[in-house]
N, C-alpha and C positions, 0 to 999 in steps of 0.2 A: 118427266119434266126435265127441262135442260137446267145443267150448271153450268152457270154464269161464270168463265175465268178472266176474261177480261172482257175491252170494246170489241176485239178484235178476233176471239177465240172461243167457242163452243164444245165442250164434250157431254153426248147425250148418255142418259143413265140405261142400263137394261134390266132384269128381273130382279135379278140378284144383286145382291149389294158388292160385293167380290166383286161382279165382273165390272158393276161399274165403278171404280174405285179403280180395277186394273187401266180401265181404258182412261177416269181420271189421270193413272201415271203414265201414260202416252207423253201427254200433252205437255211440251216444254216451252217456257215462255221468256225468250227476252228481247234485246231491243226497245222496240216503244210497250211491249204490253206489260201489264200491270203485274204485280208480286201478290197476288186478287184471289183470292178463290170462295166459294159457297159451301161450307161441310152440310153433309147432312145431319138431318135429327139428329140422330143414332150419338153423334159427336159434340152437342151444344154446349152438353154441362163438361166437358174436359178442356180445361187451362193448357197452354201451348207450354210446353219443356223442350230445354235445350240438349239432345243428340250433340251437336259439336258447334264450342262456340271460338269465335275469334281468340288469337294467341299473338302475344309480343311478337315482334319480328323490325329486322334491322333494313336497310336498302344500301347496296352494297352498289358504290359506282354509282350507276343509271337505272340499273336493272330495279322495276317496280316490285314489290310484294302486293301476293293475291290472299284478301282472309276470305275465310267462309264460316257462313252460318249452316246450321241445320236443326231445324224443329219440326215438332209432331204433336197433337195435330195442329193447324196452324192456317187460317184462312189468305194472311200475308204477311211478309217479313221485309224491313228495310232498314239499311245503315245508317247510323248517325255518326259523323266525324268532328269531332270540336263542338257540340253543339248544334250542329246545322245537319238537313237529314240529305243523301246521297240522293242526287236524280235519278230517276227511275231509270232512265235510259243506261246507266251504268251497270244494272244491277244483269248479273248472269242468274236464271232460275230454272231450278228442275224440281218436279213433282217424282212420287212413288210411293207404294205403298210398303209397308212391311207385313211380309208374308206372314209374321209370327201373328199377329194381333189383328189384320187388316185396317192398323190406322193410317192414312197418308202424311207422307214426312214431304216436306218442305225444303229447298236448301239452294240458299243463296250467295253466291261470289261474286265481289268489287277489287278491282287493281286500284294501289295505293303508287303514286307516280313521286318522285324526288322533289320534281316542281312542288306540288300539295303542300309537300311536307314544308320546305325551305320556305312558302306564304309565310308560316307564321315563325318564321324565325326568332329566335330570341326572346320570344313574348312566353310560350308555353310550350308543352309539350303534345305532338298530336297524338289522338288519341279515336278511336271508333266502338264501336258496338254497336248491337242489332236488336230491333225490334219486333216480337213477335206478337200476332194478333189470334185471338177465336173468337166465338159470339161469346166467351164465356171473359173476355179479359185479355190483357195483356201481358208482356213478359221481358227481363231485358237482359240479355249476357252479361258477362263478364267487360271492361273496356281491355282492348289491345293497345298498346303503345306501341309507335311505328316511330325509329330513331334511324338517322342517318347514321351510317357507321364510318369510322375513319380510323387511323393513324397516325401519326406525326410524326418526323421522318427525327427527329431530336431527343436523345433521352435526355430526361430532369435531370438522372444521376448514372456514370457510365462509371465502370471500376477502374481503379488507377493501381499502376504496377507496385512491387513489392519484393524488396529483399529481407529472406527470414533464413531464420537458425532452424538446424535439425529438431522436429516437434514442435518446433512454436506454432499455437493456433495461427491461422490467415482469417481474416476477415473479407471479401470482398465485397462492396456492395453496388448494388444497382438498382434505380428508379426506372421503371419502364415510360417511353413515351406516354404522353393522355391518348385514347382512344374510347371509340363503343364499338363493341361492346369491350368491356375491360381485357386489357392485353394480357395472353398466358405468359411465363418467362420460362427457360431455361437455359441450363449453363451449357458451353462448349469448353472443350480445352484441347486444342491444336484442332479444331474441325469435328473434335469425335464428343458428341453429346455425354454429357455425367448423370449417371443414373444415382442416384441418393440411395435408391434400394438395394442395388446391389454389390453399392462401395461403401458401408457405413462409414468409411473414413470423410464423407462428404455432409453435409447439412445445409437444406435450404431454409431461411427464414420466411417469416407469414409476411416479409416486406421485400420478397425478393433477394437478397443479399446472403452469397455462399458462403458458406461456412469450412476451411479445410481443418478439422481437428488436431490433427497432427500431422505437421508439415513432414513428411518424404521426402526424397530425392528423388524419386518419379514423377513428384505433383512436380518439378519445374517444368512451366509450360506457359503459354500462351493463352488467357481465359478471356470470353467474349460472354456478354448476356445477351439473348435472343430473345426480342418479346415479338409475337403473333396473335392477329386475332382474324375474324373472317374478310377481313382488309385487306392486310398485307401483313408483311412481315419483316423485323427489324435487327438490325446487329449493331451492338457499342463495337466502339475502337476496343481493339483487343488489350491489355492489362497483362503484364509479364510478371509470374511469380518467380521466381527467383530463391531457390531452396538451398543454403551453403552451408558447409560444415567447417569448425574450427577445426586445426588441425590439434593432437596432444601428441606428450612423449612418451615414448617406452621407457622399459626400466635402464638403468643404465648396465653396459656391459660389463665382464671382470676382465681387471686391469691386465695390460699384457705385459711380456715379460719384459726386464731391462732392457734396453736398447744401447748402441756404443754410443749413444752422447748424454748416455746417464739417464735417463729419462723415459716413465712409463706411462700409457695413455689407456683411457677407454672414451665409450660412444653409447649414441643412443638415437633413435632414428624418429624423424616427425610420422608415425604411421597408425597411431593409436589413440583415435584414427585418423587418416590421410585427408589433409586438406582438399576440399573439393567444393566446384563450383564459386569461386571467389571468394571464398573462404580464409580465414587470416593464419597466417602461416605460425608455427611452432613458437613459443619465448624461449630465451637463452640458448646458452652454448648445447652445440651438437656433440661435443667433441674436448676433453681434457687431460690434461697432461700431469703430470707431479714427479720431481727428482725425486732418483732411488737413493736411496742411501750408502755409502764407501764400501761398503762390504756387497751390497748386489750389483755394483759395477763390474762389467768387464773389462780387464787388464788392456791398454791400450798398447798397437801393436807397432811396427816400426821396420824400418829396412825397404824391401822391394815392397811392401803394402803402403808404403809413405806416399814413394813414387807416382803408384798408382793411379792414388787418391786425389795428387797434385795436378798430373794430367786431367783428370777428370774434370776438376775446376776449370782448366787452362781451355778445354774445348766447349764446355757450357759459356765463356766470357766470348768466345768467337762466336758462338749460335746469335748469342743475343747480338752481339754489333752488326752481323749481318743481317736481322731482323730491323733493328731500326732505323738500317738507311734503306731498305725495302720500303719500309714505313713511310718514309719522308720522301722517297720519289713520289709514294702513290699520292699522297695529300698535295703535293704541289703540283700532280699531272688534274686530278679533280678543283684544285683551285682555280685553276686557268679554263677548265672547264665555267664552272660557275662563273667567272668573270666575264666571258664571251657572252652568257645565255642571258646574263644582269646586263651588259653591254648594249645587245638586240633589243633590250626592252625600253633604251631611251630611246627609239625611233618613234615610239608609239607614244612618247608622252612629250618628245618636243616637237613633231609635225604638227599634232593638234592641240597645242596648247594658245590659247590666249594671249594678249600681250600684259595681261594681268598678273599670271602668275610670277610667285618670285621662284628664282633661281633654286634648283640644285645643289644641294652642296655636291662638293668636289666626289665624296667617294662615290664607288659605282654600286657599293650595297644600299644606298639611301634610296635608291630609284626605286626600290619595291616598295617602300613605304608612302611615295610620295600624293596624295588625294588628290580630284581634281577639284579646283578653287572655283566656284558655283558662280560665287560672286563677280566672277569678273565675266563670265561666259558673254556680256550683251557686248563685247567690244567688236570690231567687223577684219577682225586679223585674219588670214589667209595663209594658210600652208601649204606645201606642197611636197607631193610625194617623189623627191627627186634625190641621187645622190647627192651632199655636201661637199662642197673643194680640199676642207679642211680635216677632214677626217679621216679619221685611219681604217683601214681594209675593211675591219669586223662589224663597221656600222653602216656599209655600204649596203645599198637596198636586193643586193641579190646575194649577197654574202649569208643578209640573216636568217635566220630559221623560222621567224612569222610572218614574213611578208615577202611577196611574192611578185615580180616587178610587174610594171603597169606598160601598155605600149605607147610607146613614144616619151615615157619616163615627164611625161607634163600634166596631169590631169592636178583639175586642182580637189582641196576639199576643204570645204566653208566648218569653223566654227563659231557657236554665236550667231548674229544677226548677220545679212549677208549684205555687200555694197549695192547691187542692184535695184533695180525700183519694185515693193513687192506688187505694184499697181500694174508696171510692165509684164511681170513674170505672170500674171492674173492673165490680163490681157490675153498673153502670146498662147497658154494653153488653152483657153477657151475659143480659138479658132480650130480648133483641132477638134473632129469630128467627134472622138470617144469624150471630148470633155466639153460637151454642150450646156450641160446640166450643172457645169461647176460655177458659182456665185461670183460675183465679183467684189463679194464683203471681203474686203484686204481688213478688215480693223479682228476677223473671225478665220483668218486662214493663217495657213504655217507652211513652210515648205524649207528643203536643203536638199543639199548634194551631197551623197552618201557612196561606200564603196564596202568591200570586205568588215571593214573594222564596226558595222553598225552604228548607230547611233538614237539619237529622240527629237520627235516633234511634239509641242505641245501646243493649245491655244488657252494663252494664259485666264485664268478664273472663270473659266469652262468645265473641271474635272476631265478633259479631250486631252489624251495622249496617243502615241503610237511608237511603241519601243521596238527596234529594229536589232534584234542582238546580234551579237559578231557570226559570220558566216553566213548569215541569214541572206547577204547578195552575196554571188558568186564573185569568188577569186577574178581578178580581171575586169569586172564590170561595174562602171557607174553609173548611179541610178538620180533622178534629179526628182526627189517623193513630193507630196504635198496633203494636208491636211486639213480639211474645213468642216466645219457644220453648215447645213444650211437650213436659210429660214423662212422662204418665199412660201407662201402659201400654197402654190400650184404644187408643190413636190412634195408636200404630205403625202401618205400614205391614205388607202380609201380600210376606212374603220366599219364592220357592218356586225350585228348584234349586239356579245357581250368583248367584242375587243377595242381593248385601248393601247395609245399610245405609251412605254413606258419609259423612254431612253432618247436624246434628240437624232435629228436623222444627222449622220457622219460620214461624208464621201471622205475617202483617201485611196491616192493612186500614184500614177498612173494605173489604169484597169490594165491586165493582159501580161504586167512584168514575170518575169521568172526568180522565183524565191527558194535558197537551198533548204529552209528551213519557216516554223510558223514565226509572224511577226507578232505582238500583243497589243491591241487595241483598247482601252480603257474608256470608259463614258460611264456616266453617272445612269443609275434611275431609278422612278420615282415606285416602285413595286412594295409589299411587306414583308419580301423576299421571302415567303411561304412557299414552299414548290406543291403541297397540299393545298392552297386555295388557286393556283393557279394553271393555266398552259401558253408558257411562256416561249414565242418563235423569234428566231432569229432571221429576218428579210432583209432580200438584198435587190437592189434595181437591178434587171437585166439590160442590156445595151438597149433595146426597144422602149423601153422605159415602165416595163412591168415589173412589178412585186413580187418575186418567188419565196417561198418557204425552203431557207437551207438547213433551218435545226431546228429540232423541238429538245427545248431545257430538260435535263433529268432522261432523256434518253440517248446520248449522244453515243454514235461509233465511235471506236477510234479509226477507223478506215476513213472514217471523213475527212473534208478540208476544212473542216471547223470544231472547234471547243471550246466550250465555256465554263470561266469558274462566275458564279452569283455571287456576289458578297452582301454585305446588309446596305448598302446605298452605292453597290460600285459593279459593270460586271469589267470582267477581264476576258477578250474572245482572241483565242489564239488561228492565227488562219495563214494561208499561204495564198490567198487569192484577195486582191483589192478592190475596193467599189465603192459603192454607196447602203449602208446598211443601218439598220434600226432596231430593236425590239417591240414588239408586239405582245401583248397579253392578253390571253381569255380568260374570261375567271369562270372556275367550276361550280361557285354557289355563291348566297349571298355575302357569306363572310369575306369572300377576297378583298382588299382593298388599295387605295395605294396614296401615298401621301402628299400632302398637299402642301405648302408653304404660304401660308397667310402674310403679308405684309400691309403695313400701314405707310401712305405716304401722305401731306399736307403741302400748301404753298408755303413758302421761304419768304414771301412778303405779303400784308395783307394790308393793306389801307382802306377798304367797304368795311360794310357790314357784315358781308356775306364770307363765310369761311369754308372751304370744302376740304373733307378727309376721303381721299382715294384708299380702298381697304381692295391689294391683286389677292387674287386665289389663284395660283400657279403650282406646275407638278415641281416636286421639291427635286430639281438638279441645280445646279450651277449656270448653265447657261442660258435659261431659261429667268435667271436671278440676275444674271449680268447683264439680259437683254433688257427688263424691267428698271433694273439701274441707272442706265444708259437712256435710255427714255424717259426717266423722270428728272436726271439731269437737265436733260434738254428740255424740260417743262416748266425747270426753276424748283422742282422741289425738292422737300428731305423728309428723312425716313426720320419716326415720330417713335418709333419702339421696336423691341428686337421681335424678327418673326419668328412665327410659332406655328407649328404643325400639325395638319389637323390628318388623321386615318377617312377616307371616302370611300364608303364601301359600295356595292354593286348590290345595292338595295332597288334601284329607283326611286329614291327619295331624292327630292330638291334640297338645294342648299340654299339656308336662308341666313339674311345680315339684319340686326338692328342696333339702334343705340336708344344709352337710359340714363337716366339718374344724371340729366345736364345741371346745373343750378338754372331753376327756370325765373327765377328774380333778373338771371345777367343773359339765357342763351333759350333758343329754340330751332326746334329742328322743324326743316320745311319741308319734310317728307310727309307725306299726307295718306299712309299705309301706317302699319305697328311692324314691318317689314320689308325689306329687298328680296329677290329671291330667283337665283341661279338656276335652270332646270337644269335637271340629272346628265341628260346628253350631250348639254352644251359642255359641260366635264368631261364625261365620259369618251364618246365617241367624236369629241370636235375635234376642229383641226385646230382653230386656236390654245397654243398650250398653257395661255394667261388670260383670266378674266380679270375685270374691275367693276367694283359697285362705287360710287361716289355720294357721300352724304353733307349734302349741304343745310348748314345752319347760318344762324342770322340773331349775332350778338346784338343788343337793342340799344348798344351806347358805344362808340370807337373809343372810350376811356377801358372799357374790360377787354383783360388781355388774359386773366386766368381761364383758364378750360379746365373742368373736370368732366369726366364720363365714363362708362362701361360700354364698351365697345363686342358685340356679339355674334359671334357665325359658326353657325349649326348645322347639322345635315338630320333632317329631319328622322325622327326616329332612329336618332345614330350620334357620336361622337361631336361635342362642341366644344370649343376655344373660347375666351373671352380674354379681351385687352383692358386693362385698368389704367385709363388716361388722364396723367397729372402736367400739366407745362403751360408755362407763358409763352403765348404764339408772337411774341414782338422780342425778347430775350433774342433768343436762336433764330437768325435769320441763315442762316449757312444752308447753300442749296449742295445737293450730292454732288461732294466730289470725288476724289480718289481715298479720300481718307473713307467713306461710305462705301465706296465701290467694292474696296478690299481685294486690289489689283494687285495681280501676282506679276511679279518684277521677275521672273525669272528667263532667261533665254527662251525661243520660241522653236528656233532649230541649236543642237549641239552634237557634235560628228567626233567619232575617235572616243576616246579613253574619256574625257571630259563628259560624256555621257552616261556613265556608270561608278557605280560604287565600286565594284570590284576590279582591280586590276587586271587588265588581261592573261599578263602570264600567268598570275595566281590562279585564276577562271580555268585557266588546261589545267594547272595541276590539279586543283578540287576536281573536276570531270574525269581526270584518267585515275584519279585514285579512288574516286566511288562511284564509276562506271561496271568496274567488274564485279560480279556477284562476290558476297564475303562468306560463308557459312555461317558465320555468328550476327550476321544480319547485320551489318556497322557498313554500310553499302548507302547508295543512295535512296533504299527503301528508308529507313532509318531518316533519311534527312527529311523527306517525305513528310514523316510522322510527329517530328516534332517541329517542323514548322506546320504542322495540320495542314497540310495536303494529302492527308490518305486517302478522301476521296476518288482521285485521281490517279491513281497507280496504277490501272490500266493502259490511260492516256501515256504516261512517262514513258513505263514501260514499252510501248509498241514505238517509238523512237529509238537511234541508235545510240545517242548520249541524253538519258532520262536526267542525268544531273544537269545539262545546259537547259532542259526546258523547266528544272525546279529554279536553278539560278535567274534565269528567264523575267520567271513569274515574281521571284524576290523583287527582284529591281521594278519591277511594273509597279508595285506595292508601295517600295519604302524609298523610291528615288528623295523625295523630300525628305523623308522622316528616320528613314533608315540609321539602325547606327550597326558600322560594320561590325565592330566589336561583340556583339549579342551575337551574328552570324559566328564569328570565329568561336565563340565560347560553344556555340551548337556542334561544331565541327570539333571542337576538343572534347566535350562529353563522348561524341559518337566516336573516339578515338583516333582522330585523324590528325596530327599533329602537324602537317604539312600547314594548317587552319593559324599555327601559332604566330607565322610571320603577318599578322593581320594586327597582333597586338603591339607590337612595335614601333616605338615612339622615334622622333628623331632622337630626342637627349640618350636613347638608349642603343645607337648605334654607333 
């Protein structure tokens, strides 16, 4: 008789039960046929058992997990995952017998895909197991748990450094980043792994956190915790122990004998034991004396030893006089020195100085102290880099030592806002072929004329800078830059899948200039600055007008023309070539997400019935906020409550709005849904970077002016906001204006020293003094680390002055907010004292 394996498959039986059972495991079945078979008699009354059942397993990356079943004997077997059972078509099967018993075993394999898993995100945990069938009953494995595994690139808790005394216990501790499967830890110390086992002077806790029992002088070193799991693998900022010994005294020595001025001494040495590693140096005297007494005096002597003695005096009193007019040439040859180099430095702060600032006092030391006055910057004063009639030799423009003359001794350089029309200057570049693309929004562009001395463009209440540091144009050469966002629709970016826009699109150019160094480009964006949920690109327009991919975030060369630091709402991209560029984001799963700014706007005058609240859902930058601004101005209306921020993940979930709780005796609402509702992609992948819902009500009397409501916007199966709205809509008629706007007053182009926090000559001395490697690391690593740039040490590094691209990045950061003083203090921790003329007020010169 034939057994039946599926619609598709036959294997016939022959005499013997063996053979046919062998020729049964021939027979392999997948694809469309069934997991089916027919046992014979012989097999009815035996229940299927599980040979090998499914086991936990992680998905690392992309790469799927394969479970497998295996039963005996077993007419068919299939997977259940969450609840619902695996299509057949999934299922891999093989039949066979085992030789020992002649039962036939079964065994079935499903691939588990990332996709699968990430469907039920956040709701449960997936889960599978297999079912086995005979005529005799059923059977069910074990369930396997199948978990994405990850990372995160952040530990909760990193060990912080440590100055201890000989044997005092150290503590270090550390939290490992969250991952799955749980992250293993161990210690380093200078690179070389710490075995517990074979150094009992070591102790690790059941929370991670080392233990040094008793501090050495060998433990001083350098300790990092490494957490790894089948993900990746992590290192904290390394944590400097610091092991120092007090110094003590020996015994004191015996006194020695009389001496001729009456008087006997002993000693005793700081070496018992020797101060080491910053260790505090010996108390009290080294060294003491005590008169003898009349009788262990020696007889004082007379005649030709008088003589002697006199001389002796007479030629020590000539040593010294000619030592201290030695003395006094060399201080007034290095005086005149420093006067000349303080001298050179007012070029640089009265060519580009404003007509705002005030004066100078007289001395030439006050110049190094002097800050540039921010507040005057919008004035449209002009300087020029040309020798002065009135001045004397040393401040002539080839005389000095930082500047380098210009040909034909006339070019000018703008600070501040410039006299020209920025409508004209728009204009005249946009006939010029490379600048086709460039907008003609004058109220959204920046531009100046720039030279050696660097400078900044910003577009004010934008988050849009471009800081141009000193050198960065060549000696010689002047550049006339410009700055814009733009906002036409045709010049978006084409978005396809899971990427979105994260950052506004930024041309600055001219394209093709020659740059001696990177310039920094600042722009907001709207990401959760996760480098785990994301793959973040850096695009730039080619001249043809295509989108190339220049960086992917968290892999960056340094051999590139581009770098980037992420910050939590801000990036900073260092580059040496100009255009038009943007970020882009993919997201790896559904957690990614990126944040959204909710705003409420209403009319400023209402005389109907009718009342409408305009609720944007826009990516949370700046510009994007100013442009919405600007637009509701010009609508007539004001902003009703402060915006609130909402997480939008890359769920495919819609984003929905309603309102509740109106007092319906005075107000109702004319929406005729129980909600609004944004789809996924019109956020995600649009090009529009601001939605609006508008919800119109209709107060039933023009005497009610009170409004109360709860205002709601959700993202379905994800993160919601809600607005608590209390106000009299006739009170506040005030439509947006600058006080709303929250417009930055600050200069849009500023050229020279007036550009920067740091003074320039101070800038070469901090560069050439932590330029050169230090052995005790007080170098520009060091500066690095405690402004938390160790990320980047590579990047510095592979530059020729890593302290200008650290200084660089400071001023990108804290041009508004900065306070130099905190710098100088960094600078005096890391022992550079050169840092101290930064604390210097005028009343103290």
């Amino acid at each position: 008789m034939p057994l039946l394996l599926g619609p598709f498959v036959r294997c016939r039986f022959s005499a013997t039960l063996r053979v046919l059972w062998l020729v049964f495991a021939g027979c392999t079945c997948t694809g469309s046929e069934h997991a089916t078979a027919t046992l014979p008699a012989a097999f009815n009354d035996l229940l299927p058992h599980f040979l090998v059942e499914p086991e936990d397993n992680f998905i690392v990356k992309n790469k799927p997990v394969t479970l497998t079943c295996r039963s005996t004997p077993a007419t068919q077997i299939y997977f259940k995952c969450n609840g619902e059972w695996v299509h057949q078509d999934d299922h891999l099967i093989e039949r066979t017998i085992d030789p020992a018993t002649a039962l036939p075993i079964m065994q079935v394999t499903i691939d588990i895909t990332r996709q699968q898993v990430e469907k039920i995100f956040g709701l449960d945990e997936y889960w599978c197991q297999c079912v086995a069938w005979s005529t005799t009953g059923t059977q069910k494995s074990q369930k396997a748990y199948i978990r994405i595994a990850y990372l995160r690139k952040n530990f909760e808790e990193e060990p912080q450094g440590k100055e201890v005394t000989l044997d005092q216990e150290v503590l270090l501790r550390c939290h490992p980043p969250e991952g799955v499967p749980q992250a293993e830890v161990e210690w380093q110390r200078n690179e070389d792994v710490i075995n517990p086992g074979s150094d009992l002077n070591f102790f690790m806790t059941t929370d991670h956190s080392l233990v040094i029992k008793k501090a050495r002088l060998g433990d001083t070193g350098n300790y990092t915790c490494v957490a790894k799991n089948i993900v990746a693998r992590r290192k904290s900022n390394s944590a400097t122990v610091l092991v120092y010994v007090d110094g003590g005294w020996s015994e004191w020595s015996k006194w020695s004998a009389c001496g001729a001025d009456c008087s006997m001494w002993r000693s005793r040495e700081c070496s018992q034991p020797s101060p080491g590693t910053r260790g505090k140096d010996c108390q009290g005297l080294d060294l003491q004396s005590l008169n003898c007494t009349s009788e262990q005096c020696p007889q004082t002597v007379s005649g030709a030893e008088d003589v002697a003695l006199y001389v002796g005096m007479v030629a020590v009193a000539l040593c010294l006089t000619l030592l201290l007019i030695v003395v006094v040439l060399v201080y007034r040859r290095k005086k005149e020195d420093l006067d000349s180099d303080v001298a050179d430095s007012s070029i640089l702060t009265t060519g580009f100085q404003p007509m705002g600032i005030k004066p100078s006092k007289p001395e030439n030391s006050h110049l190094l102290t002097i800050q540039p006055d921010l507040t005057t910057t919008t004035t449209s004063y002009q300087g020029t880099l040309r020798s002065r009639p009135h001045t004397t030799g040393k401040f002539s423009m080839t005389n000095g030592p930082l500047l380098d003359p210009l040909p034909n001794g006339s070019h000018t350089l703008h600070n501040g806002k410039l006299n020209s029309d920025p409508a004209e200057f728009v204009s005249r570049l946009s006939t010029q072929t490379y600048f086709k693309t460039l907008p003609r929004d004058v109220a959204n562009t920046s531009y100046g004329t720039f030279n050696f001395l660097g400078g900044r463009l910003t577009i004010p209440s934008t988050g849009i800078s471009l800081l141009i540091p000193p050198e960065a144009i060549p000696r010689g050469k002047i550049y006339e830059i410009y700055l814009t966002v733009q906002r036409k629709e045709d010049l978006r970016l084409p978005l396809a899948g899971c990427q979105t826009l994260l950052s506004p699109v930024v041309s600055c150019g001219p394209p093709g200039v020659v740059l001696s160094r990177p310039v920094i480009l600042s722009m907001d964006h709207c990401s959760d600055a996760c480098l785990d949920n994301w793959a973040v690109r850096l695009k730039k327009q080619n001249y043809e007008g295509t989108w190339e991919d220049v960086l992917l975030m968290g892999e960056e060369l340094v051999s590139e023309p581009y770098y980037c630091q992420l910050e939590a709402e801000t990036c900073r991209l260092f580059t040496e070539h100009l255009g038009t560029l943007a970020l882009v984001g993919e997201s790896l799963h559904m957690g990614a997400a990126k944040r959204l700014r909710l705003v409420l706007f209403s009319d400023a005058y209402c005389s109907t019935l009718e009342y409408n609240i305009r609720v944007y859902c826009m990516d949370d930058t700046q510009d994007v906020f100013k442009e919405v601004m600007q637009m509701e101005r010009q609508l007539g209306g004001r902003l009703i409550d402060e915006p609130h921020i909402l997480l939008f993940k890359d769920s495919y979930h819609n984003l929905r709005l309603s309102i509740h709780d109106m007092p319906q005796a005075h107000w109702r609402s004319k929406l005729l849904a129980g909600y609004q509702e944004i789809p996924f992609y019109h956020i995600w992948n649009g090009s529009q970077r601001y939605l609006h819902c508008t919800f119109t009500l209709e107060r039933l009397s023009l005497s009610t002016c009170e409004l109360t409501c709860q205002l709601c916007v959700w993202q379905v199966e994800g993160e919601g906001q809600s607005f608590s709205l209390d106000f009299n809509i006739a009170k506040d008629t005030r439509a947006v204006d600058a006080e709303f706007l929250l417009m930055d007053i600050s200069a849009t182009a500023l050229a020279g020293p007036s550009a920067f926090q740091i003074p320039y000559l101070i800038r070469q001395k901090i560069c050439s003094s932590l330029d050169a490697p230090c052995p005790n690391g007080a170098d520009w690593r060091m500066l690095a680390q405690r402004l938390k740039l160790e990320r980047h040490m590579s990047f510095f590094a592979s530059k020729a002055s890593p302290t200008s691209l650290i200084l660089d990045l400071w001023e990108a950061q804290h041009f508004h907010s900065g306070n130099i003083n905190q710098l100088a203090t960094v600078m005096a921790d890391i022992g550079k004292q050169e840092a101290m003329i930064f604390l210097v007020s005028d009343g103290e010169c």
